[in-house]
N, C-alpha and C positions, 0 to 999 in steps of 0.2 A: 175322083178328085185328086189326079197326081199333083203335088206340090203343093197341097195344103193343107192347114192341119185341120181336120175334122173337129165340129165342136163336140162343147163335152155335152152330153147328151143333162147330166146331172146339173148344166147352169147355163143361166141365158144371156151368158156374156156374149157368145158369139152366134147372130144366127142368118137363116136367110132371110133377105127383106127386100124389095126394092125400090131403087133407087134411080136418079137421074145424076152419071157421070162425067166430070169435065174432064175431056182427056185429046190430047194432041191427034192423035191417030189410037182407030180399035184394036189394033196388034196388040195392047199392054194387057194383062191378067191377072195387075193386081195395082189398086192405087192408093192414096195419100188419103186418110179419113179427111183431108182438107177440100179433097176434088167432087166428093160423096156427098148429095144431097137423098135423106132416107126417105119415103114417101109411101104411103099409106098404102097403096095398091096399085097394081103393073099397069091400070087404066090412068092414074094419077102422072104416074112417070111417062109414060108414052105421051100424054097431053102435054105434060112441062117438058118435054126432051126439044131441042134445036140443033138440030146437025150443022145449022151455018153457020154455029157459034159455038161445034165442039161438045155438045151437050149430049149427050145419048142413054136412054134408058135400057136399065141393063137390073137383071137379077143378080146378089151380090150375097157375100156371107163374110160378116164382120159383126163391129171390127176382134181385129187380132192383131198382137203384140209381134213386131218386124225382131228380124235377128239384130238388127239396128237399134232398137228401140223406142220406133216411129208406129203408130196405127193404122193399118191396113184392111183396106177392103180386097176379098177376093170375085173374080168373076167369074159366076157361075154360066149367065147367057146373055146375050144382048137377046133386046125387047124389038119387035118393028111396029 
């Protein structure tokens, strides 16, 4: 998990989950808790995913505190 920060194991602020992410292009590896939709289970996400609309389920590990200040989903895998 280069580049990010590992959650604390002692709180469940940050964990894996996933989700269905709106994102321009899959090149990005980490996004805006605004683009993040979190979804019950990787069957859930792959149902609601839309690739023609940018939509893609993906396993994620959030959110987490930007050095910005902004909350952040990381991407752990895209779903097919």
């Amino acid at each position: 998990m280069r580049g990010i920060v590992p959650p604390d194991p002692e709180s469940s602020a940050s964990s894996m989950q996933f989700a269905v992410v709106y994102v321009p292009r899959r090149s990005r590896n980490r996004f805006a808790a605004s683009c993040v939709e979190i979804k019950s289970c990787a069957a859930d996400a792959i149902d609601d995913a839309d690739p023609e609309n940018k939509r893609y389920a993906a396993r994620v590990s959030g959110p987490s505190k930007s050095s910005e200040g902004q909350m952040i989903y990381y991407l752990l895998e895209w779903l097919e």
